[in-house]
Each structure stands twice: as C-alpha cells, then as structure tokens.
N, C-alpha and C positions, 0 to 999 in steps of 0.2 A: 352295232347293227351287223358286223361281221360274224358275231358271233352267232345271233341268230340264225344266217344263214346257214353257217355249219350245221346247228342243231337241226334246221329243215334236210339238209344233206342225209347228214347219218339217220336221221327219222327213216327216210326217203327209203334207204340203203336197208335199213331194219329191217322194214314193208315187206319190199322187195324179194328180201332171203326171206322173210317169214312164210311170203305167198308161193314161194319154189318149195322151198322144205313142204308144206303142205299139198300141196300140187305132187311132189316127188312118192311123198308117203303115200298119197292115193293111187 
C-alpha cells in the first residue's frame, strides 16, 4: 500500500509540472 501511495505522489508531481510547463509555454 506504500507503494501506491508513492505512485499517487509522483502522478501528483507529474500533473503538477505538466500544467506549469503548459501554463509557462502560454
């Protein structure tokens, strides 16, 4: 169950940088 949480974490973190990168390029 630990693990999964990680994978939610770094999903999370992914997200995150994907929607600033996108956000930054506009």
């Amino acid at each position: 169950l630990q693990s999964f949480r990680i994978c939610i974490i770094i999903c999370c973190k992914r997200f995150t940088f994907t929607s600033i990168s996108t956000f930054a390029h506009i």
